[in-house]
N, C-alpha and C positions, 0 to 999 in steps of 0.2 A: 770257317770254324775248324779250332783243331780236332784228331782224333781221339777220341777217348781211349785213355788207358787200360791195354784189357792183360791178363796173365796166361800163363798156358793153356789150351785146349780144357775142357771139362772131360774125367776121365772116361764118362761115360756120355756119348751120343743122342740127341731125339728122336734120329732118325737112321735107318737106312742111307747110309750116303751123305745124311747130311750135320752138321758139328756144330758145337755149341759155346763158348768162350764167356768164362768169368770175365766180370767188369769192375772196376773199383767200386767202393762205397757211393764215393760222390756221384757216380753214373744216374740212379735215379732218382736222387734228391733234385738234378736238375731237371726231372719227369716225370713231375709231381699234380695230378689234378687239384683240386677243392672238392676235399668229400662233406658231405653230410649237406648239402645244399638244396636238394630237391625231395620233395614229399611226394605220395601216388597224386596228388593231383595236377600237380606240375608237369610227373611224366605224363600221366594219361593228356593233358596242355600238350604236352611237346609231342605225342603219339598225333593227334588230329590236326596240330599245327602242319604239322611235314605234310600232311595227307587234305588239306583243307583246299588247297588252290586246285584240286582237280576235280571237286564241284563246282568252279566257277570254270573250266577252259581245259580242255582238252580230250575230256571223256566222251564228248559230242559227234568227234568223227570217226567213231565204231559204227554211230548210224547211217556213214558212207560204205562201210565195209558188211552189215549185216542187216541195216534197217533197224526198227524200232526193236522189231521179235526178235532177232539175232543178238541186239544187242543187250535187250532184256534178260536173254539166258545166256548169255556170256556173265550177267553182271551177276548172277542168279551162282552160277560156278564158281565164279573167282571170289563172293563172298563167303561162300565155303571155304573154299581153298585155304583165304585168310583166315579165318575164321580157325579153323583147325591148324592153320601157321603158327598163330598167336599163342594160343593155347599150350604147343609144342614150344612155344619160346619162353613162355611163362613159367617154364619145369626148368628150362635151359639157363635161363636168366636168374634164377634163385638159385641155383647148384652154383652157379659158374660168373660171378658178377664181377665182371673184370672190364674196361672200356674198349674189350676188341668187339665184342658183341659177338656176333655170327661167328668171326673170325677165331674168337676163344671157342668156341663150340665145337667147330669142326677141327681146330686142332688136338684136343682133348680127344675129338675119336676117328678119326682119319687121319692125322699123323701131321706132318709140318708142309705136307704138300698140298692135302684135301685143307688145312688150315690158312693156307695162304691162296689158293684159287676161292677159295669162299670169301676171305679178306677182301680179295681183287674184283672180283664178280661185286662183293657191297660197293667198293671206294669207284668203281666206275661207275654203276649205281647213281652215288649218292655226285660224283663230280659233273656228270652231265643233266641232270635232273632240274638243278637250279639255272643251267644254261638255259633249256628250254622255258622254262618259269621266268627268266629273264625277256625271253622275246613276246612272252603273255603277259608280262607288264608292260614291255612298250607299247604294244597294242593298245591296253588300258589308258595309257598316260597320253595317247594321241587320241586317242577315242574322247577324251575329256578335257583336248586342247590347254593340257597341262605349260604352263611356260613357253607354249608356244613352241614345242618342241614337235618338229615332225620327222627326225630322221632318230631311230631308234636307239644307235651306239650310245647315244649321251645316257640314255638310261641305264645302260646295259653298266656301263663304267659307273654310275652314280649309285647303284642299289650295291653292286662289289664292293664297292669303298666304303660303303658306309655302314654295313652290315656288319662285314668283315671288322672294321673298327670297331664296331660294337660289342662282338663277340671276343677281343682283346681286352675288354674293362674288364674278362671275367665271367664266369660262366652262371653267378647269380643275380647278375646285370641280366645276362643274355636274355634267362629262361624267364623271367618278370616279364621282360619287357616283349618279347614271344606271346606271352600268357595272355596279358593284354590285347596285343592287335590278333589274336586269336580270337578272344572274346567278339573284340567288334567285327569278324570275316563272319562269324555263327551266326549272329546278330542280324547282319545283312543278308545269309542267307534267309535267316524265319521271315523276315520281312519281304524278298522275293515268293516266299513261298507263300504267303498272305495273297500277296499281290496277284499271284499266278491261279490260285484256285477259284476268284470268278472267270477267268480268261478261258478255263480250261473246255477242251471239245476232245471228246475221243478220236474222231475222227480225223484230227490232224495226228496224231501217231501214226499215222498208217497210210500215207499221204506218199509215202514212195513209191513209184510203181514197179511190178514187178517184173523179172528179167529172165532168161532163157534157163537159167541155171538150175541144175538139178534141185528138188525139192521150192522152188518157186512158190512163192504166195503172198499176198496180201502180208499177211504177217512176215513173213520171210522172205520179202523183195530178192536177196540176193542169193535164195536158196541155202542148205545145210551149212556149207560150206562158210557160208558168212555169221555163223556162229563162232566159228574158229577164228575167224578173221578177225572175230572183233574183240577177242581176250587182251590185244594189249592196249584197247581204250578201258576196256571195263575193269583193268589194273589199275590204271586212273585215277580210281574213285580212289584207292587202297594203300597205291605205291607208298613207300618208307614210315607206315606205321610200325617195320617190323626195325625202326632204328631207336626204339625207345631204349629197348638192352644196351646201347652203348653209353647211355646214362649212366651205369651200373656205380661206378666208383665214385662219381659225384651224388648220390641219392644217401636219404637218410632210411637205416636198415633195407636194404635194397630185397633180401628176399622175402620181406612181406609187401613192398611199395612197387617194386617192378612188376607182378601178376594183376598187383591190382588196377596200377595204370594202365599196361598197356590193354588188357581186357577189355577195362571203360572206355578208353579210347576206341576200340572195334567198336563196339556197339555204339555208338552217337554215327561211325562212319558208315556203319551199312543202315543206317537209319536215313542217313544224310542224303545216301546211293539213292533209294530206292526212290524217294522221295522227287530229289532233281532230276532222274529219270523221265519219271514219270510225267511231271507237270510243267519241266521245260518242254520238250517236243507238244505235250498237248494244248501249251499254250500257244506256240509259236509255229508248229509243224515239224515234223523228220524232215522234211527232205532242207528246209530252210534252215534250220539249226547242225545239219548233217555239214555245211562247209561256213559256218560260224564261229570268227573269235571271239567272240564275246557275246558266249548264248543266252548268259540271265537277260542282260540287259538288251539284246534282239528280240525274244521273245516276248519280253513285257511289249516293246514302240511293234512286234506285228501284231498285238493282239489290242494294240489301241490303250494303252497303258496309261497312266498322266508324265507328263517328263518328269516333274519332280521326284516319280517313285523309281525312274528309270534312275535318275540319276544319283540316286541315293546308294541304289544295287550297284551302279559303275564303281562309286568310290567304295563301296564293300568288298567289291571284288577284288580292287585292286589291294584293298587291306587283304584278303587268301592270299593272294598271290604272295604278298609280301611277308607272311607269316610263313606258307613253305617254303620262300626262297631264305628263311632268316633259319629254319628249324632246321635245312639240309644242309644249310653252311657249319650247324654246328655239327651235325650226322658226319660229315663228310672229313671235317678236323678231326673228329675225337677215333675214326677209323683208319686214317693216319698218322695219327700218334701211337696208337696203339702197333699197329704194325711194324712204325719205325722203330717202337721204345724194343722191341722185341729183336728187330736188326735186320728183318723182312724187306724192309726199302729205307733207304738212306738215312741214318740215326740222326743227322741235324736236324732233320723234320719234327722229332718229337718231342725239345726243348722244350720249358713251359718258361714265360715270362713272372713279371712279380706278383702279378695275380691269377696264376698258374693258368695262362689260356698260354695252348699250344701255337706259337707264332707260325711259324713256318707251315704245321700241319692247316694251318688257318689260308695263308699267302699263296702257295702253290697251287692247290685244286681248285684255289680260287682263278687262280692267273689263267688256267686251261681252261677253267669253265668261261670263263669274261671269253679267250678268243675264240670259244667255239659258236657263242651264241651272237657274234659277227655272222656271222651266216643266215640269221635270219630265219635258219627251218625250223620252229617249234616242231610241230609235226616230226620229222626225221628225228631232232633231238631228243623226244620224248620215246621213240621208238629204240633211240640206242640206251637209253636207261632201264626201260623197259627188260630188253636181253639180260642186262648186267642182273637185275635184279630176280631176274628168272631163275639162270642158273645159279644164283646163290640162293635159294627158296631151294631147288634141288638138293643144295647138299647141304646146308642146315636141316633140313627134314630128314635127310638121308642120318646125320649126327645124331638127332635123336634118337632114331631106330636100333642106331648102334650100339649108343652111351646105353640103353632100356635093355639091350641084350649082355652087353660087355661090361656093365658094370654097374648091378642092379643094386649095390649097398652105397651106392653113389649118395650123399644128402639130399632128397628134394625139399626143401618146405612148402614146395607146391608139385602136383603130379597133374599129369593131362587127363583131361577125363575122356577115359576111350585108350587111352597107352598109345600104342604104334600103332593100333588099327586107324589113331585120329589121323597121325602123322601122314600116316602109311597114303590114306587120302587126299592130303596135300601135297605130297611129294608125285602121287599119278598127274594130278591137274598141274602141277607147278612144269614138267616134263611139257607135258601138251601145249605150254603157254610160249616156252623157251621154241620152240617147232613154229607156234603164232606170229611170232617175229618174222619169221622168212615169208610167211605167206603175205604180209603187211607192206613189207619194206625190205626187198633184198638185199639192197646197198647199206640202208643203216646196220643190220642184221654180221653182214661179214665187214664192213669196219670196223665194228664194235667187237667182231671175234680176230678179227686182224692184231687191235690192242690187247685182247687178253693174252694173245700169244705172244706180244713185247715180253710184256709185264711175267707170263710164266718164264719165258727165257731170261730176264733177268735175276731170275731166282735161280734157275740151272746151273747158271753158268758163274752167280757171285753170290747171293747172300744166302744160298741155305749151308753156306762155311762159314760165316758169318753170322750168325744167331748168336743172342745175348740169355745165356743161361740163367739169371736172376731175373729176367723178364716175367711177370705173374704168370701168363699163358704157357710158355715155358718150365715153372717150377712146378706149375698143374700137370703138365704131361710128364716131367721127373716123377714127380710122388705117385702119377698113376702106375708108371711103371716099376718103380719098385714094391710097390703093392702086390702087385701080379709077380713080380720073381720071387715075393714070400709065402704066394700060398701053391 
């Protein structure tokens, strides 16, 4: 692709060190979403859609790391966390409704550098996330002698291609068709949950024994320490609710419909949390569900279940799974578009096609997530998403704090209730979670900080010269700062 036609320098800078270059007209007419598409309930759809497959498979082996108790007030925390995340984003999201999401936030108040490692912390986030979600389908799709397929790659390539296709017709193709197998993942779990409440025995939560570890107990098999340990399963339940905001430019009136989705969205998910918590292990056991891929449907056949309800939760599941691998693929586009349109990472990525879906931003993170989830580690993978998503929870939280103190006539039409004290809360927990990673998984933990240092040093050393001054995120931090040279 050729390069876009830019004119001299902008006379004035975004940053410290780093420069900003007019583009022609035509520049973002070829980097153009579909606005006015999605209403709050479609977002609050796409808020549990992204976040739905981690009640079906993966949140389960925190109870390796903590036990039932450890894992219960891990899950106890992090819904907090979110909780008061959300909140904080729903003030962010209405001031600031642009498709970088996070990324518009923290550049607006930490400048082009704290804006683009937020960026990057989300887009690794969101490209490795669906990897793992990919090797939890294969699972599914063997577990239920689908096509007779037992070797996983064919999945892994078939849910890419097809998804990814999908989200090329358009992005209110996409979110319909999201909305839907959403609906039926909810579905199948009430119906698991139906299922599990006569099975249920307290005494199978508690069913791991306990170990030498400081604070040891029945409740806390793995002692204190496995509370800590288990924050990045009990992220899980939660992971990329907080990508509704990249909705922003596609949503109709975004700063009455983004508060109110993504809020809805929390609450169905820490309802969803506490619930599958609760009555998976007590159906099935901790210690059995603790190295389980596919804990609904284990725990119904250990507690003596009928196959047909088993098998109903199998294919439910596989619909979560296929819901958040469908909602991150769009999460994961629309925060490479946005970063490209802006000039943060390679500007052919944020081209829109005829029906304004970002081709390339679509293709790429797709192609890295398909070879990663060749590997086969769910587990690992989820734990390297987990990081990415941690430290950018740091500094969006951190954005808030700032934008509340730096620029209090800012617009909200929505304010957090609690201010910075809420934030202030999620930003401690989100810090302690980013730490939970190392304790978990060393190796995922520093390859995944190995990549964010690519990714910063390619901003060092080329594109924060290379920023595109018409970019919306961009002309938000112009207008702030002549703002401030006028008073």
């Amino acid at each position: 692709m050729t390069a876009e036609p830019v004119s001299p320098r902008a006379p004035h800078g975004p940053g410290r060190g780093v420069e900003a270059e007019q583009v022609d007209a035509g520049y973002l007419q070829k980097r153009e979403l579909r606005s006015g598409t999605a209403g709050w309930l479609l977002l609050a759809g796409l808020g549990v859609s992204a976040v739905i497959s981690g009640d079906y498979a993966g949140w389960n082996f925190g109870l390796a790391e903590g036990g039932f108790g450890g894992l219960l007030i891990a899950v106890v925390l992090m819904a907090v966390m979110y909780t008061a995340m959300v909140f904080g984003l729903a003030e962010l999201g209405s001031a600031l409704p642009t498709a970088g999401g996070g990324y518009t936030f923290a550049r607006r108040a930490l400048g082009p550098w704290g804006g683009y490692a937020t960026g990057i912390a989300v887009l690794i986030e969101y490209a490795i996330a669906p990897a793992a979600i990919a090797t939890f389908i294969g699972a599914y799709v063997e577990s239920l002698g689908l096509f007779g397929i037992t070797d996983g790659w064919w999945v892994y390539l078939a849910v890419y291609a097809l998804f990814i296709g999908v989200h090329l017709l358009g992005v209110g193709e996409a979110l319909k068709a999201m909305f839907v197998v959403t609906v039926i993942a909810v579905v199948g779990l009430v119906v698991f949950l139906l299922g599990a409440i006569p099975q249920f025995d307290a005494g199978n939560l508690l069913d791991i024994a306990p170990t030498d570890a400081a604070g040891a107990s029945d409740f806390l098999p793995y002692g204190l320490i496995g509370i800590w340990a288990a924050f990045p399963f009990a992220i899980w339940f939660f992971l990329a609710v907080e990508s509704v905001p990249l909705a922003a430019e596609e949503a109709r009136d975004p700063a009455r419909a983004m508060p109110r989705g993504i809020i809805a969205a929390m609450g169905v998910l820490v309802a969803l949390a506490v619930l599958m918590l609760v009555l998976t292990p007590g159906a099935g056991g901790s210690a059995a569900m603790a190295e389980s891929g596919n804990p609904p449907v284990d725990a119904l056949a250990a507690a003596g279940a009928s196959e047909g309800l088993t098998r109903v939760v199998n294919y439910a599941g596989l619909f979560g799974l296929v819901a958040s691998f469908f909602s991150i693929i769009y999460a994961y586009s629309r925060q490479t578009f946005a970063l490209s349109r802006a000039g943060y990472l390679p500007r052919s990525l944020s081209v829109t096609n005829a029906r304004k879906a970002p081709v390339l931003a679509l293709l790429v993170p797709g192609a890295i997530g398909f070879v990663l989830s060749l590997t086969g580690q769910g587990a690992m993978l989820l734990n390297m998403a987990v990081f990415g998503a941690t430290v950018s929870y740091v500094l969006m939280m951190l954005s808030h704090i700032v934008l509340r103190r730096r620029e209090p006539e800012l617009p909200r039409p929505y304010r957090t209730p609690g201010g910075v004290a809420t934030t202030g809360v999620a930003l401690v927990l989100a810090a302690a979670a980013v730490v939970a990673t190392f304790l978990v998984d060393v190796e995922a933990a520093v390859w995944t900080l190995v990549a964010y240092a690519v990714f910063l040093a390619y901003f060092a050393l080329y594109s924060r010269h290379h920023l595109v001054a018409s970019a919306p995120e961009e002309e938000f931090a112009a207008l702030a700062a002549a703002d401030e040279e006028l008073r």
